[in-house]
mmJSON file of the N, C-alpha and C atoms, coordinates in Angstrom:
{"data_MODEL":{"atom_site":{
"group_PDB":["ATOM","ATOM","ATOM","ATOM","ATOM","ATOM","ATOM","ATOM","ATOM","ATOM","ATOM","ATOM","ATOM","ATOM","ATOM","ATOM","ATOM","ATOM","ATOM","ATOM","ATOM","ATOM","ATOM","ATOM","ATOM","ATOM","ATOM","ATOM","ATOM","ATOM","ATOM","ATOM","ATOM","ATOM","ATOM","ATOM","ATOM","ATOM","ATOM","ATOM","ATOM","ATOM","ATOM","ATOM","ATOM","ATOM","ATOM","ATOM","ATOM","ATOM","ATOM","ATOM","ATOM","ATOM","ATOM","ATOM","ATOM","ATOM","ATOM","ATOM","ATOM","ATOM","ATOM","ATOM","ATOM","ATOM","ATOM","ATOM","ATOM","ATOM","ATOM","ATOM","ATOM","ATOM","ATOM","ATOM","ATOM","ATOM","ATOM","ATOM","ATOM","ATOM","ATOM","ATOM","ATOM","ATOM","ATOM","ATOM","ATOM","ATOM","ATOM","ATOM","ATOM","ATOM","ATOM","ATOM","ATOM","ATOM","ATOM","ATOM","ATOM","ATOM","ATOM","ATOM","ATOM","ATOM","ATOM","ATOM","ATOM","ATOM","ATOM","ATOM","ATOM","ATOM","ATOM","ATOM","ATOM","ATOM","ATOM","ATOM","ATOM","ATOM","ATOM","ATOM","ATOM","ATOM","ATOM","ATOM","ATOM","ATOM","ATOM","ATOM","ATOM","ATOM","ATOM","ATOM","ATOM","ATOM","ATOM","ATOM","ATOM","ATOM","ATOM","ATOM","ATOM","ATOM","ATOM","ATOM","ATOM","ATOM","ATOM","ATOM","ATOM","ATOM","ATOM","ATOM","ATOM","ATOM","ATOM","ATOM","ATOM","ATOM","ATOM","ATOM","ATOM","ATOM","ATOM","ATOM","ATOM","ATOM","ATOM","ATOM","ATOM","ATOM","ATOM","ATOM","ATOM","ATOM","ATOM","ATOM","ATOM","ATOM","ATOM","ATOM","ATOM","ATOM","ATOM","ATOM","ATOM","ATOM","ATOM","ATOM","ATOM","ATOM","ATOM","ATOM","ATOM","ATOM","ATOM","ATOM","ATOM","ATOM","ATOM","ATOM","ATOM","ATOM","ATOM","ATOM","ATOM","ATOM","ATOM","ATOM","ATOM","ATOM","ATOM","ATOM"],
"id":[1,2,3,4,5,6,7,8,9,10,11,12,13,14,15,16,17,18,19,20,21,22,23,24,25,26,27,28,29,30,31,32,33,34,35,36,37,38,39,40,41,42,43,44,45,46,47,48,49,50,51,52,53,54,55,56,57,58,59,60,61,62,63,64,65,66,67,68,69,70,71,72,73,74,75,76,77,78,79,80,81,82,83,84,85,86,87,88,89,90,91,92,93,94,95,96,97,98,99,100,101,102,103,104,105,106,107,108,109,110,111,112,113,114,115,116,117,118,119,120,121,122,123,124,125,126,127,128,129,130,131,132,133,134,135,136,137,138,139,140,141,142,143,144,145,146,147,148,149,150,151,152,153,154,155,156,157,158,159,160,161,162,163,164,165,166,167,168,169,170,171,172,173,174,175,176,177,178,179,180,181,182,183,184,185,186,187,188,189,190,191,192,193,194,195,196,197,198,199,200,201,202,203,204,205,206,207,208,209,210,211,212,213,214,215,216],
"type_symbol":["N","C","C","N","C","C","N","C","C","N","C","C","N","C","C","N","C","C","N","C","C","N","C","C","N","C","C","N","C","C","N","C","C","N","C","C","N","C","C","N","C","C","N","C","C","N","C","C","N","C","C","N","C","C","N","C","C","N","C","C","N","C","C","N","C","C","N","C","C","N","C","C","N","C","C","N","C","C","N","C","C","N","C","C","N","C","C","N","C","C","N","C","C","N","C","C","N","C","C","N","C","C","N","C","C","N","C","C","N","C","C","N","C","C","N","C","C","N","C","C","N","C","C","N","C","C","N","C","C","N","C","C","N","C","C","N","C","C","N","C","C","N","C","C","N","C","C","N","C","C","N","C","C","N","C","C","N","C","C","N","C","C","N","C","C","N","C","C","N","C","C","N","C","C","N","C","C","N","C","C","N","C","C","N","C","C","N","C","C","N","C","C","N","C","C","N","C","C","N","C","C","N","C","C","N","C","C","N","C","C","N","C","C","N","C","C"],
"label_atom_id":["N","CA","C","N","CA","C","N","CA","C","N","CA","C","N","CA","C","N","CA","C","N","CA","C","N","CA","C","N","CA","C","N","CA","C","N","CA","C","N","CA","C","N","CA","C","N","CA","C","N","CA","C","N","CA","C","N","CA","C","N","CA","C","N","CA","C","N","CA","C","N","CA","C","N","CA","C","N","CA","C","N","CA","C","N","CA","C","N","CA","C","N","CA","C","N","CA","C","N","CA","C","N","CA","C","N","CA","C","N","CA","C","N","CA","C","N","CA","C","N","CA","C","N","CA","C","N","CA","C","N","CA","C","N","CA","C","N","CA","C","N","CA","C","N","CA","C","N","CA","C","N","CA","C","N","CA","C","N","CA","C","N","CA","C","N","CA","C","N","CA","C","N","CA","C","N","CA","C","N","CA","C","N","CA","C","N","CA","C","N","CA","C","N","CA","C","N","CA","C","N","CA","C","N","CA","C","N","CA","C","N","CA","C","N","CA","C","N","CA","C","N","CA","C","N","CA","C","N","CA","C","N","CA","C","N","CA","C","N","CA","C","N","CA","C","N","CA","C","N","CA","C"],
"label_alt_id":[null,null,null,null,null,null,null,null,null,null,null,null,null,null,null,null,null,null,null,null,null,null,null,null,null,null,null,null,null,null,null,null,null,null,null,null,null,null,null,null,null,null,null,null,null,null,null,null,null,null,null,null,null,null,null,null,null,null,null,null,null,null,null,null,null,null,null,null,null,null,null,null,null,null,null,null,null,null,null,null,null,null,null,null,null,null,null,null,null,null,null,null,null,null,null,null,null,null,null,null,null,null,null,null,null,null,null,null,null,null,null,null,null,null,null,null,null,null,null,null,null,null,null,null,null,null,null,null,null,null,null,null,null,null,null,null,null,null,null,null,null,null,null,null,null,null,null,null,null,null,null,null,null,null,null,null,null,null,null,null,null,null,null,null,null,null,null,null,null,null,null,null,null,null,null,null,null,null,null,null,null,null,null,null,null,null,null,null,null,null,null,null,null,null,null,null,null,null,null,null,null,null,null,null,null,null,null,null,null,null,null,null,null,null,null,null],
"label_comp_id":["UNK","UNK","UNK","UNK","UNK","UNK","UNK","UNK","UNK","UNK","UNK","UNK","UNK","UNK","UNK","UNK","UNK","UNK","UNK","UNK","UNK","UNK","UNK","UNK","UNK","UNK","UNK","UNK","UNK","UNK","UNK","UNK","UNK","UNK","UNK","UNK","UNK","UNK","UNK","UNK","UNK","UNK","UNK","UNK","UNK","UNK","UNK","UNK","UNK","UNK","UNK","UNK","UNK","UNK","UNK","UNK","UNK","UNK","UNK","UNK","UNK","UNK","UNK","UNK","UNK","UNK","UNK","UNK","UNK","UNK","UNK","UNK","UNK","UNK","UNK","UNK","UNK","UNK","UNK","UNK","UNK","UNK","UNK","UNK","UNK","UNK","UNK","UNK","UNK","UNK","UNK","UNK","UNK","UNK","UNK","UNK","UNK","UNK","UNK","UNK","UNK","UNK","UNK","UNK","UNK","UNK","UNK","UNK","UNK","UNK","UNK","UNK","UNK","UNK","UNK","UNK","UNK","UNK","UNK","UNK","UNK","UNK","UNK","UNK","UNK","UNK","UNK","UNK","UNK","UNK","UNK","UNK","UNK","UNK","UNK","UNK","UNK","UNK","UNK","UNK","UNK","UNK","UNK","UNK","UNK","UNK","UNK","UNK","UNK","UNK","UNK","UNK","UNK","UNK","UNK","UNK","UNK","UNK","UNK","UNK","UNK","UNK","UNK","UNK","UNK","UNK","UNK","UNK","UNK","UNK","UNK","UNK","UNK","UNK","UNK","UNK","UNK","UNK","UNK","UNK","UNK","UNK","UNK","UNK","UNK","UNK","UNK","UNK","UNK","UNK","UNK","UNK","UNK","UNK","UNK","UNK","UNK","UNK","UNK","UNK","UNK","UNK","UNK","UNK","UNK","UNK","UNK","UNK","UNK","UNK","UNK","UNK","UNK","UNK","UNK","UNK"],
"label_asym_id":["A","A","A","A","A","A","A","A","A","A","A","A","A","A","A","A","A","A","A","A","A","A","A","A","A","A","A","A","A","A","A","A","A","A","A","A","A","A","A","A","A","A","A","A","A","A","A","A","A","A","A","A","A","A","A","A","A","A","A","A","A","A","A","A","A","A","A","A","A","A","A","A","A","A","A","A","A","A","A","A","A","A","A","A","A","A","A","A","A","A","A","A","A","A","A","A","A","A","A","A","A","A","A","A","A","A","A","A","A","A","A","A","A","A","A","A","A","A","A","A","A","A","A","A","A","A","A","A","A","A","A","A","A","A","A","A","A","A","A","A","A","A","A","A","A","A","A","A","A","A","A","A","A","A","A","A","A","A","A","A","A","A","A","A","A","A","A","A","A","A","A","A","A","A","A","A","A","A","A","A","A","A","A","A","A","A","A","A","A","A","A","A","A","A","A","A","A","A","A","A","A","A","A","A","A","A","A","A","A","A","A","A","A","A","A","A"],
"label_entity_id":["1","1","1","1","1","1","1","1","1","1","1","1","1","1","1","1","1","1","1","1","1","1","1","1","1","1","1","1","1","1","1","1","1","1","1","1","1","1","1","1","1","1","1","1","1","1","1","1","1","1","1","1","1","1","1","1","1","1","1","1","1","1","1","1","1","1","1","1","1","1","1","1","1","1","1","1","1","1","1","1","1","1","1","1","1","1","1","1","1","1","1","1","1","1","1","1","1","1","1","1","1","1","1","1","1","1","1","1","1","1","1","1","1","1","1","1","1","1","1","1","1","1","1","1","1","1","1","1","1","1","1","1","1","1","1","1","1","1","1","1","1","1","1","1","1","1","1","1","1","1","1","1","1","1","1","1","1","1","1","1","1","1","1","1","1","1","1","1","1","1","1","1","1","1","1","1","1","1","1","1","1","1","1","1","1","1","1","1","1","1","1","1","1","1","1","1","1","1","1","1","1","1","1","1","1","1","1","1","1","1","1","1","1","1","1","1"],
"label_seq_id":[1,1,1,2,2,2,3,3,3,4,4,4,5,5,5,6,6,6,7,7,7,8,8,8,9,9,9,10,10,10,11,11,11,12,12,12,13,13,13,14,14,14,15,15,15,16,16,16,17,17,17,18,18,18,19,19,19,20,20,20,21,21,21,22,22,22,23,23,23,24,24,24,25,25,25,26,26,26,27,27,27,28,28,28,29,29,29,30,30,30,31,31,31,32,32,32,33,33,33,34,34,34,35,35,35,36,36,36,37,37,37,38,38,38,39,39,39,40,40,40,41,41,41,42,42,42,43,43,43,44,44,44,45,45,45,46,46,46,47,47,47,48,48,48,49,49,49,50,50,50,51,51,51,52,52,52,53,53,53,54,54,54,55,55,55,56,56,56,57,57,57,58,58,58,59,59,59,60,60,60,61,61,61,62,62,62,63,63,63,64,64,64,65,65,65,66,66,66,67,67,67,68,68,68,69,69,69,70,70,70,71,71,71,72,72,72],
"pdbx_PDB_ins_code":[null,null,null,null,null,null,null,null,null,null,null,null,null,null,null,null,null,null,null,null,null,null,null,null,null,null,null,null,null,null,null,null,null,null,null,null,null,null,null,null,null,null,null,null,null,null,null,null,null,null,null,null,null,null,null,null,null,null,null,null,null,null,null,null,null,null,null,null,null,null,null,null,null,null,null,null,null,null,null,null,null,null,null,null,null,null,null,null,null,null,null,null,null,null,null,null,null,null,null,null,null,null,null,null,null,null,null,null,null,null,null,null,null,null,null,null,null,null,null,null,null,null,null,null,null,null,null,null,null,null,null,null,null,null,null,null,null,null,null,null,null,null,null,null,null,null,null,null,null,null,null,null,null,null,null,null,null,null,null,null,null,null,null,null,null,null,null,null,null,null,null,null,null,null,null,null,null,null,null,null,null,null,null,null,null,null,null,null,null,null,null,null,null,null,null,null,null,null,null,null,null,null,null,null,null,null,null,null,null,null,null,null,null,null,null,null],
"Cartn_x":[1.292,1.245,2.432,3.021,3.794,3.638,4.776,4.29,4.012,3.336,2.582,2.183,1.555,1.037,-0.237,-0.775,-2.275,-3.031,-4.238,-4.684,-5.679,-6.026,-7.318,-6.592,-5.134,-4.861,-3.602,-3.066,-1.68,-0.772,-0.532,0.56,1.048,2.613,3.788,3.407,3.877,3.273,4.643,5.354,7.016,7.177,6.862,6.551,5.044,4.067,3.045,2.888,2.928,2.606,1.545,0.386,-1.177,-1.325,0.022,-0.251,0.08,0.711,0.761,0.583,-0.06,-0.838,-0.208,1.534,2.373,2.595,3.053,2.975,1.661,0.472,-0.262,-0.303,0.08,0.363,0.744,1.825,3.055,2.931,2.782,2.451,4.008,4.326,5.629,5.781,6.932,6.588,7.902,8.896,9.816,9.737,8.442,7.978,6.782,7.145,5.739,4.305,4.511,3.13,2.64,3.47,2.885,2.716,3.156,2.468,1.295,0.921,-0.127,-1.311,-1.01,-1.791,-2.29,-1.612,-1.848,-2.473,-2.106,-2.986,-4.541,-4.607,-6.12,-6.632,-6.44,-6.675,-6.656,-5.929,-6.433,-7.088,-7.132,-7.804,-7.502,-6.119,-5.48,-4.248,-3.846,-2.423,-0.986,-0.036,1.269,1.823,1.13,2.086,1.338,-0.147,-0.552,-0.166,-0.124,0.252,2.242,2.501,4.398,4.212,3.098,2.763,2.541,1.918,1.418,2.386,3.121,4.076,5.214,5.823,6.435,5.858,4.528,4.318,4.079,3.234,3.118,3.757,4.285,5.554,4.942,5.331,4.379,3.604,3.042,1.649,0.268,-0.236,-0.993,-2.294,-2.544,-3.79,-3.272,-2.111,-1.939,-1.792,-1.52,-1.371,-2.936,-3.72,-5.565,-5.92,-5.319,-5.634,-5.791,-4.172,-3.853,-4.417,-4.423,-5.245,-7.075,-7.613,-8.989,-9.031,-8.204,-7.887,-8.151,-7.311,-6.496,-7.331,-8.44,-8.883,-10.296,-9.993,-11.483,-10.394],
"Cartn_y":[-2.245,-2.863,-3.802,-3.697,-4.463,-6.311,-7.124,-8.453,-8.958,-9.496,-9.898,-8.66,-7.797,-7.034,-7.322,-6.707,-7.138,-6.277,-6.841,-6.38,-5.114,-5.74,-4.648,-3.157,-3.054,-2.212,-1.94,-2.292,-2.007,-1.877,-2.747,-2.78,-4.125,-4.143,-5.099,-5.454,-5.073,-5.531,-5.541,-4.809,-4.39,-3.991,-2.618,-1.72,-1.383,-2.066,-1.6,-2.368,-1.904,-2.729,-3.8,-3.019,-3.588,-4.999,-5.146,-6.592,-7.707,-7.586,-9.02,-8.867,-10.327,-10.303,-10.113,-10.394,-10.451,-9.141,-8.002,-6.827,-6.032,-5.848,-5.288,-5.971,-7.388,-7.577,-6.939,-5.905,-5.051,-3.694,-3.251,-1.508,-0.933,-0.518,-0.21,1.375,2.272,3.641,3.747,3.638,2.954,4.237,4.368,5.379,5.989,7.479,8.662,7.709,7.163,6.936,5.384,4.594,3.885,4.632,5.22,6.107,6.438,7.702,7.823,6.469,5.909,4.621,4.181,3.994,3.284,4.401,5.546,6.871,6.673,6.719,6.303,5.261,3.895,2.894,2.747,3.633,3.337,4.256,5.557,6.636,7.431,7.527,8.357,8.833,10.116,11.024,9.976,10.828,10.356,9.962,10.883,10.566,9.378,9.514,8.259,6.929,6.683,6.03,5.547,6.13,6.464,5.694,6.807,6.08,4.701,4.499,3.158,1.88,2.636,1.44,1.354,1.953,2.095,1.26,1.428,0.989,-0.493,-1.26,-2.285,-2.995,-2.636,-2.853,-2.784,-3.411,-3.204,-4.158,-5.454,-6.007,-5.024,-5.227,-4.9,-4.57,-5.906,-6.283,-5.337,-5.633,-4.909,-3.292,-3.083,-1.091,-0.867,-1.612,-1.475,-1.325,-2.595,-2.525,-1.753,-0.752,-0.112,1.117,1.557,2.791,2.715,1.621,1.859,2.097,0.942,1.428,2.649,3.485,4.704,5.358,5.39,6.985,7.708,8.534,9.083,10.076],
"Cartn_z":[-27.022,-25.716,-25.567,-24.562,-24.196,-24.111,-24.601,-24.406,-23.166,-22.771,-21.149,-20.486,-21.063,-20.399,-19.995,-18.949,-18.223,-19.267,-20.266,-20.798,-20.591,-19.053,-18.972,-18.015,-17.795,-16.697,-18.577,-19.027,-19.807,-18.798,-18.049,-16.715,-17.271,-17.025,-17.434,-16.248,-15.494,-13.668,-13.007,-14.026,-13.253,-11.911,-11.915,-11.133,-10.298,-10.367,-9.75,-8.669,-7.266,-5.964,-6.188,-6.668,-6.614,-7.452,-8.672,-9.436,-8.831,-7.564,-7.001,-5.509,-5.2,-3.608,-2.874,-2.637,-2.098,-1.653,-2.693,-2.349,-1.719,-2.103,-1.378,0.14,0.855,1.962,3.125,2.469,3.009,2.599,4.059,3.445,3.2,2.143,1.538,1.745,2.472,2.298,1.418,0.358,-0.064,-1.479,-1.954,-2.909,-2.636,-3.455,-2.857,-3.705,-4.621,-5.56,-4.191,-4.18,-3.033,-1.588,-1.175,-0.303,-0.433,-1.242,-1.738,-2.126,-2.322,-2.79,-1.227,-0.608,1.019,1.425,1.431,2.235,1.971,0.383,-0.07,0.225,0.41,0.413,1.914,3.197,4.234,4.852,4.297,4.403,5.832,5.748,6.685,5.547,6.835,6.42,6.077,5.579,5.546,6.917,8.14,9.181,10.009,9.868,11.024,9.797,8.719,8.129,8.688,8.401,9.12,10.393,11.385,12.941,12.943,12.164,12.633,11.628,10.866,10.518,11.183,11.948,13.339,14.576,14.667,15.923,15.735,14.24,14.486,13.154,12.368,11.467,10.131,8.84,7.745,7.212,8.018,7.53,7.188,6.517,5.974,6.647,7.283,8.166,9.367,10.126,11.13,11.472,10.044,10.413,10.124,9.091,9.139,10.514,11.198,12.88,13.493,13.309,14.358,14.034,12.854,11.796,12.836,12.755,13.132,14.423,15.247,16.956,17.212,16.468,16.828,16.322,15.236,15.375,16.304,15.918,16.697,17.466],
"occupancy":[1.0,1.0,1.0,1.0,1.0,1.0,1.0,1.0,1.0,1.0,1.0,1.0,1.0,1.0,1.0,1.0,1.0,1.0,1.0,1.0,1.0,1.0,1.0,1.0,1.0,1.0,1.0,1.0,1.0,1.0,1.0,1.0,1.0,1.0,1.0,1.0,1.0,1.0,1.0,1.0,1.0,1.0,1.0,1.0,1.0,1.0,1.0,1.0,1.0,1.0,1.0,1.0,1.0,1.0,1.0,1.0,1.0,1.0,1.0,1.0,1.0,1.0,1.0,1.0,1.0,1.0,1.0,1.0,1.0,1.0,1.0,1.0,1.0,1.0,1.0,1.0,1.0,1.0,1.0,1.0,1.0,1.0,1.0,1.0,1.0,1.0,1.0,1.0,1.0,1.0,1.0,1.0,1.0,1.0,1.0,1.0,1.0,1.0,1.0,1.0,1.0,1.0,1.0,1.0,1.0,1.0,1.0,1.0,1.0,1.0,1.0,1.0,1.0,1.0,1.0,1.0,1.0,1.0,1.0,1.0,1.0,1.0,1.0,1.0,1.0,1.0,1.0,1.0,1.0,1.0,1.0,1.0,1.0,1.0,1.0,1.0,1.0,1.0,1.0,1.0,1.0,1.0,1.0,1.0,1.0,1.0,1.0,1.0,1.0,1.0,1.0,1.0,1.0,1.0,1.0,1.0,1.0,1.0,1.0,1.0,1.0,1.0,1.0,1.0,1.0,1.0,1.0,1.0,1.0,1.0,1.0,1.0,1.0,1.0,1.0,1.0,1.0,1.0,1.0,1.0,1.0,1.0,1.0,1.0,1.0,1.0,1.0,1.0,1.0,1.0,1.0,1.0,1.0,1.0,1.0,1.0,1.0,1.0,1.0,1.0,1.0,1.0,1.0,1.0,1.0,1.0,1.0,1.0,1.0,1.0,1.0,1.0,1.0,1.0,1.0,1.0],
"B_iso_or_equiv":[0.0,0.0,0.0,0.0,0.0,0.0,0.0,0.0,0.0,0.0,0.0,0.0,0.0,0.0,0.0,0.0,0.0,0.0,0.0,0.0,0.0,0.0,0.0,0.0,0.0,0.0,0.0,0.0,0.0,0.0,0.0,0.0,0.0,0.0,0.0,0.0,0.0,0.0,0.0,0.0,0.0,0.0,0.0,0.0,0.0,0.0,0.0,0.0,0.0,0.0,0.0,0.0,0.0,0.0,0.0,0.0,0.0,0.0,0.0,0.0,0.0,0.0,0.0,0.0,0.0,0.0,0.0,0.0,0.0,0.0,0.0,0.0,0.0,0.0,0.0,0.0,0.0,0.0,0.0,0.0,0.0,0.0,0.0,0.0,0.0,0.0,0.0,0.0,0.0,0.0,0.0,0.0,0.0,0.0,0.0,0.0,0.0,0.0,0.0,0.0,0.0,0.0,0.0,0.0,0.0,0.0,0.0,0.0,0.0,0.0,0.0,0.0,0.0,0.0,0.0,0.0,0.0,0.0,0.0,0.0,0.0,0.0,0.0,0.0,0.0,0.0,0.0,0.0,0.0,0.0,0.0,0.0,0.0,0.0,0.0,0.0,0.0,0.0,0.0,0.0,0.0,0.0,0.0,0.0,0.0,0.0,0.0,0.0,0.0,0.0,0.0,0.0,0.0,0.0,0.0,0.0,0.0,0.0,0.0,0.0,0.0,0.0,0.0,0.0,0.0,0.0,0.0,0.0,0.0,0.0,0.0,0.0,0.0,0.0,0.0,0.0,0.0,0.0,0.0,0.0,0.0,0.0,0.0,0.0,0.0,0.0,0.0,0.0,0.0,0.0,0.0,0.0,0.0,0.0,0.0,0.0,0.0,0.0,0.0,0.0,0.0,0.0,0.0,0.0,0.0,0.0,0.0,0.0,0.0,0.0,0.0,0.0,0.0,0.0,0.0,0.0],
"pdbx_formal_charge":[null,null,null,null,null,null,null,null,null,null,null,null,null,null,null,null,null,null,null,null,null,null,null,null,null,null,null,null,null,null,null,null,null,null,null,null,null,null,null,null,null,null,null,null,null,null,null,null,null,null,null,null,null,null,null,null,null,null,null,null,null,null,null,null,null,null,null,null,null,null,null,null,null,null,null,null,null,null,null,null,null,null,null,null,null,null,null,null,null,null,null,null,null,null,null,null,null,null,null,null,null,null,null,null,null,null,null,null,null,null,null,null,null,null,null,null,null,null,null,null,null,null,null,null,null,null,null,null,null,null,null,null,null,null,null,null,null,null,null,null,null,null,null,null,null,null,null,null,null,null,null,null,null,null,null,null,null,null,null,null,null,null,null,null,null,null,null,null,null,null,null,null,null,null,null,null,null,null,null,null,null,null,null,null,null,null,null,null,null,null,null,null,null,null,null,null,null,null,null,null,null,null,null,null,null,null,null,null,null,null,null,null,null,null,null,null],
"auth_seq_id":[1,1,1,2,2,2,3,3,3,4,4,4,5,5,5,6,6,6,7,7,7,8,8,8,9,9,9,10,10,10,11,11,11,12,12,12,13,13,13,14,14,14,15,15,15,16,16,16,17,17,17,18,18,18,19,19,19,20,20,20,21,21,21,22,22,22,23,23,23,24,24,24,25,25,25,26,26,26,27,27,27,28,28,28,29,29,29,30,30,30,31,31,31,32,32,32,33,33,33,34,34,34,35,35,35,36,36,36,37,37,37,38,38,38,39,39,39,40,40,40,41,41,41,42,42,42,43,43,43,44,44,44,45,45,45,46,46,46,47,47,47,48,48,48,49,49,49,50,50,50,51,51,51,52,52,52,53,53,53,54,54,54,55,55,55,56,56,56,57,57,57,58,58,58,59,59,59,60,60,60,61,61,61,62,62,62,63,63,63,64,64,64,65,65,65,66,66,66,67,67,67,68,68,68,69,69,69,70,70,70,71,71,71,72,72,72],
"auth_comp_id":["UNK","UNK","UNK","UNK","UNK","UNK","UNK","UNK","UNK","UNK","UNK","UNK","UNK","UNK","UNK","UNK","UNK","UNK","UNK","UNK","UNK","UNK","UNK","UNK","UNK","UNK","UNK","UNK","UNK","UNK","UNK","UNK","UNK","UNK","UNK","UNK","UNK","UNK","UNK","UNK","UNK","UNK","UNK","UNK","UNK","UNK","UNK","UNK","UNK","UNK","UNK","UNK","UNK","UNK","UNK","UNK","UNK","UNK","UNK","UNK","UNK","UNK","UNK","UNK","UNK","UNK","UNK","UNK","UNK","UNK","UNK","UNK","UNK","UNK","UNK","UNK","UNK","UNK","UNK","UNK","UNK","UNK","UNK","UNK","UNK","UNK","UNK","UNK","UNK","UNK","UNK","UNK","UNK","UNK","UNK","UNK","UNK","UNK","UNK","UNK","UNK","UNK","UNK","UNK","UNK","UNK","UNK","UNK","UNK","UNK","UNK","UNK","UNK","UNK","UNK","UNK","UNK","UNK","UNK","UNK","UNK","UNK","UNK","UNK","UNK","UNK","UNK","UNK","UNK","UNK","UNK","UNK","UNK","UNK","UNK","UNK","UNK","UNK","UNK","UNK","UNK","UNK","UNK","UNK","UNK","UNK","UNK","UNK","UNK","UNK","UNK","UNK","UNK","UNK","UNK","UNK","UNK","UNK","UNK","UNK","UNK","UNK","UNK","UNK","UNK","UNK","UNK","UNK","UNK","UNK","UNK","UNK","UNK","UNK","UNK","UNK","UNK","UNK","UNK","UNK","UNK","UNK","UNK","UNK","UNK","UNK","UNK","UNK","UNK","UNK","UNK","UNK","UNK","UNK","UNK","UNK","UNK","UNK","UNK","UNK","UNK","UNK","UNK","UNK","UNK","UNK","UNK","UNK","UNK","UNK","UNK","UNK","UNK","UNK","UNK","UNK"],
"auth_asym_id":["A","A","A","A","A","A","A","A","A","A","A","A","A","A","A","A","A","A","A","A","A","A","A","A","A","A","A","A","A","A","A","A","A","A","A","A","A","A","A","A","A","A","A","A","A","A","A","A","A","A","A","A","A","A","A","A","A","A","A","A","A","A","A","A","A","A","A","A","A","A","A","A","A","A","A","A","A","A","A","A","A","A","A","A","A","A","A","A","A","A","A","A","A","A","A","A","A","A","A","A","A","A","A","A","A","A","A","A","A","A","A","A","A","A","A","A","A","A","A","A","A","A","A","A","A","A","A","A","A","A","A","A","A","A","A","A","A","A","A","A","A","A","A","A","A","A","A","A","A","A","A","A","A","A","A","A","A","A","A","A","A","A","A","A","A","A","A","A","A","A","A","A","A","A","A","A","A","A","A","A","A","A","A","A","A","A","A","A","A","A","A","A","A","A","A","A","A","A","A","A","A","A","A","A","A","A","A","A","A","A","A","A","A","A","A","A"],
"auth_atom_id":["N","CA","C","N","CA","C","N","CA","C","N","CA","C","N","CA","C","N","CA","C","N","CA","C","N","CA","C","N","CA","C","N","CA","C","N","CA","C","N","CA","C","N","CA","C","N","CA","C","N","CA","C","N","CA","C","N","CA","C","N","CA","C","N","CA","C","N","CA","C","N","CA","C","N","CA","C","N","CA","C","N","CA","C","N","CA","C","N","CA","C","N","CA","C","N","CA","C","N","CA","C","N","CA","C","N","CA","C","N","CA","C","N","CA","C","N","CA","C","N","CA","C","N","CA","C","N","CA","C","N","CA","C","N","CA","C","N","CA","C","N","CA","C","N","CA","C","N","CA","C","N","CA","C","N","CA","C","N","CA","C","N","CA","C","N","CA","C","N","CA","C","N","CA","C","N","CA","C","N","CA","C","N","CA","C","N","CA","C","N","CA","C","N","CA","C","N","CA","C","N","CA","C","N","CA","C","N","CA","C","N","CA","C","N","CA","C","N","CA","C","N","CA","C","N","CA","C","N","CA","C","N","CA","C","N","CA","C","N","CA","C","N","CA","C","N","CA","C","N","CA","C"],
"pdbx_PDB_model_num":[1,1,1,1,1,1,1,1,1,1,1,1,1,1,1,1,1,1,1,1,1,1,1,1,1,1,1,1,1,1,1,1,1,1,1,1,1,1,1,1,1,1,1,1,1,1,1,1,1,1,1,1,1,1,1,1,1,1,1,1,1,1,1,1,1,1,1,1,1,1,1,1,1,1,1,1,1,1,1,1,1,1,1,1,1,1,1,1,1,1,1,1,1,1,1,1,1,1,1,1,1,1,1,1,1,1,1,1,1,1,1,1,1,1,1,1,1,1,1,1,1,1,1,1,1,1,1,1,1,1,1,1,1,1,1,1,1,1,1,1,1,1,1,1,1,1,1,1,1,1,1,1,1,1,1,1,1,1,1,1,1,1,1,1,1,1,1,1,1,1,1,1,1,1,1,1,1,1,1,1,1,1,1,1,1,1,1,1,1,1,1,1,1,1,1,1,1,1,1,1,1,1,1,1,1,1,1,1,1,1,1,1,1,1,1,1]
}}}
């Protein structure tokens, strides 16, 4: 294991969006594995995901917003 690694995940916390609050804030489309991560976690496609970080930029709270607005 790496030194300072998170014991219970073995994450340095280099690279993973999810280890700091700051990043999960901001929906990031920047990489496919964070993509994927936000797709699941908001439980829509790549593109209404895309849509709605376009329409209301990449807070976190606000594409949730615009994600629930919008479906149906």
């Amino acid at each position: 294991m790496i030194s300072g690694a998170d014991p219970a995940t073995g994450s340095d916390g280099d690279d993973d969006p999810a280890d700091t609050e700051v990043d999960r804030r901001f929906v990031s489309l920047a990489h496919e594995p964070e993509i994927q991560a936000w797709m699941a976690s908001l439980e829509c496609t790549e593109q209404e995901l895309r849509e709605a970080v376009a329409a209301v930029g990449n807070s976190a709270d606000a594409v949730l917003n615009h994600l629930t607005r919008n479906k149906d």
